[in-house]
C-alpha positions in Angstrom: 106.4 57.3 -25.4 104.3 57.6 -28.4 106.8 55.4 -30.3 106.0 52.6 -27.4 102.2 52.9 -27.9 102.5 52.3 -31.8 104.8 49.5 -31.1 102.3 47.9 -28.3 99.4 48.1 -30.7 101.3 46.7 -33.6 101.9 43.9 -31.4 98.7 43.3 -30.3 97.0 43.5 -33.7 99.7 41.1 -34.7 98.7 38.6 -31.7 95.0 39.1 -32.5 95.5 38.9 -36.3 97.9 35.4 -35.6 95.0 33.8 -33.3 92.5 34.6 -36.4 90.2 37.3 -34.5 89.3 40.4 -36.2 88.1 43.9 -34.7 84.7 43.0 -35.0 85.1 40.3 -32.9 86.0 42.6 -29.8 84.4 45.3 -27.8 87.0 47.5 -26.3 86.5 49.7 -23.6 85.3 53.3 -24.6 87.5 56.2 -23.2 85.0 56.1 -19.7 85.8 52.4 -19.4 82.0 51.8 -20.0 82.6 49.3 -23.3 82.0 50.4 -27.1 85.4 52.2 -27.7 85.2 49.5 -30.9 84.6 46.3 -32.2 80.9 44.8 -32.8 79.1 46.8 -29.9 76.8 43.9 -30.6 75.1 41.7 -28.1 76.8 39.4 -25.8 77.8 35.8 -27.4 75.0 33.4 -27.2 75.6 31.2 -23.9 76.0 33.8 -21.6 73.4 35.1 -20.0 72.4 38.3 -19.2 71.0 39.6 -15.8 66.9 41.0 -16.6 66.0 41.1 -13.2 67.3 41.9 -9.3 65.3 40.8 -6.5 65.2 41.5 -3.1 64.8 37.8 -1.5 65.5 38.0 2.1 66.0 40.5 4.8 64.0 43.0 4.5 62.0 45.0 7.2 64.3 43.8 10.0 64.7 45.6 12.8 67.3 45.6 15.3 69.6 48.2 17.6 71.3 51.6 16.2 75.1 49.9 15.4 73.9 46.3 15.7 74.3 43.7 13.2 71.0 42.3 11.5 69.8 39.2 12.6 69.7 37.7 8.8 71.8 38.5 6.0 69.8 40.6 3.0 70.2 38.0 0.4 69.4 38.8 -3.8 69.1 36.8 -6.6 69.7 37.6 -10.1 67.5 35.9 -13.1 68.0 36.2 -16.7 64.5 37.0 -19.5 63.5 33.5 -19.1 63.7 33.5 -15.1 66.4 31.0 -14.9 69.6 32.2 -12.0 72.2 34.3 -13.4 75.6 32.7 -11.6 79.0 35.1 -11.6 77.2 38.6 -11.2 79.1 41.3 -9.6 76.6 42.9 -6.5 77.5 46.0 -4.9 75.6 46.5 -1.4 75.2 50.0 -0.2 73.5 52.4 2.6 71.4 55.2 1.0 73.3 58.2 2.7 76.0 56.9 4.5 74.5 56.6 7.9 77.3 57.2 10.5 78.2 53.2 12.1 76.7 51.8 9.1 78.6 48.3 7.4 77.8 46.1 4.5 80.1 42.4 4.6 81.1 42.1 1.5 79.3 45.4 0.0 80.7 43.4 -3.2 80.2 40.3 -4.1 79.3 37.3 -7.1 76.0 35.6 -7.3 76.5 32.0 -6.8 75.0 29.4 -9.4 71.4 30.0 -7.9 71.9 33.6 -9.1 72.0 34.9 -4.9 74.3 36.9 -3.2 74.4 38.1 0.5 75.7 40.9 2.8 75.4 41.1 6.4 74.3 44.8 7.6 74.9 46.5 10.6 72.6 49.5 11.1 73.8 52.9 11.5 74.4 54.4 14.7 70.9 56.6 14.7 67.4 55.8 15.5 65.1 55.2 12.3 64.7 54.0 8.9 67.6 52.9 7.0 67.9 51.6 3.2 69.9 49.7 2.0 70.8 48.9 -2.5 71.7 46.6 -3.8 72.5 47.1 -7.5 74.4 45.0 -10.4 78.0 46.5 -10.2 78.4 46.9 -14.4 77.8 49.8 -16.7 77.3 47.7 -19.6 73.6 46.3 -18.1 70.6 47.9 -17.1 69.9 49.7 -14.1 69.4 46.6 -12.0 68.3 47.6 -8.3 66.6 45.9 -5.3 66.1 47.9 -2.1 65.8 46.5 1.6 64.3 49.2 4.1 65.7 47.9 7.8 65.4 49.8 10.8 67.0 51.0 14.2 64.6 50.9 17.2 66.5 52.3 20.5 66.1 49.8 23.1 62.8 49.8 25.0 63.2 50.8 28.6 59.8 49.6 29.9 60.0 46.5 28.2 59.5 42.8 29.9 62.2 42.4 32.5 63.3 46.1 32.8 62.3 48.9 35.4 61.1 52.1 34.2 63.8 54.3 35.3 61.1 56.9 36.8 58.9 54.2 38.8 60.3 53.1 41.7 58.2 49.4 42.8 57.9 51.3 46.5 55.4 54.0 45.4 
C-alpha cells in the first residue's frame, strides 16, 4: 500500500512539475480538510472574490402555523470588501436546535450572480420563536452568519369567522 502512495505522488509531482506548476503554487488540504497542509497558504488569486459580508435580506419576522411553510422564502446575499455580490458561494441554512417538523429547501445552496441565495422554511411543530442561520458553508472564510427569527403562532380560535368554542350565540 505504501509502495502505491509513493508511486501516486511521484506521479502527480511528475504531472504538476510537466504542466510547469510548483508547490508554491498550491494549497493542499491540511489533515482536517480545512486547507494549508502546503503550498503558498497565501491569499486567494487576484480575480476572485472573497465573501466580507452575509446579510439577512428577506424573510425575517414571519410568522405562520407550528409545521407550516413560510409565506416567503428567507433570502441572503453575499458581498465582497467593496460591497459588490459575491456569485458561486456555498450557503448552508439551518434551525438553531433542531425543532421537531422543522425543514429548510435546499438547507445548501450557491449564491447566484447577485450574490443571493434562498430557502424555504417550514416552522417546527411547537408554538414560539424559532431561528433560523444561515452561514457561508467553508472553513477557509470567516465566520460569516445572518440570522432570521420566525415564529409559530397556534391558530386563533376567536378570530374573525370562527366561534369561541365556549360561547354558544344562544346565551
Amino acid at each position: 500500500m505504501a509502495a502505491t502512495l509513493r508511486t501516486a505522488g511521484a506521479v502527480a509531482a511528475a504531472l504538476l512539475l510537466a504542466l510547469g506548476c510548483a508547490g508554491s503554487d498550491l494549497t493542499l488540504p491540511g489533515p482536517d480538510g480545512s486547507g494549508g497542509g502546503g503550498g503558498s497558504g497565501g491569499p486567494e488569486p487576484p480575480g476572485l472574490p472573497l465573501p466580507a459580508v452575509l446579510i439577512a435580506q428577506a424573510g425575517d419576522g414571519q410568522t405562520a402555523e407550528p409545521g407550516a411553510q413560510l409565506p416567503d422564502p428567507l433570502v441572503v446575499q453575499v458581498l465582497d470588501s467593496a460591497g459588490a455580490p459575491v456569485s458561486g458561494t456555498l450557503i448552508a441554512f439551518s434551525f438553531v436546535g433542531d425543532p421537531d417538523g422543522a425543514a429548510l429547501d435546499p438547507p445548501a445552496t450557491l449564491t447566484d450572480a447577485d450574490g443571493r441565495a434562498a430557502a424555504t422554511a417550514r416552522l417546527g411543530d411547537a408554538p414560539g420563536e424559532q431561528v433560523v442561520v444561515a452561514s457561508v458553508a467553508s472553513s477557509r472564510l470567516p465566520d460569516l452568519r445572518a440570522s432570521f427569527s420566525v415564529t409559530a403562532i397556534p391558530p386563533d380560535d376567536h378570530g374573525p369567522g370562527r366561534k369561541d368554542r365556549h360561547h354558544h350565540d344562544n346565551d
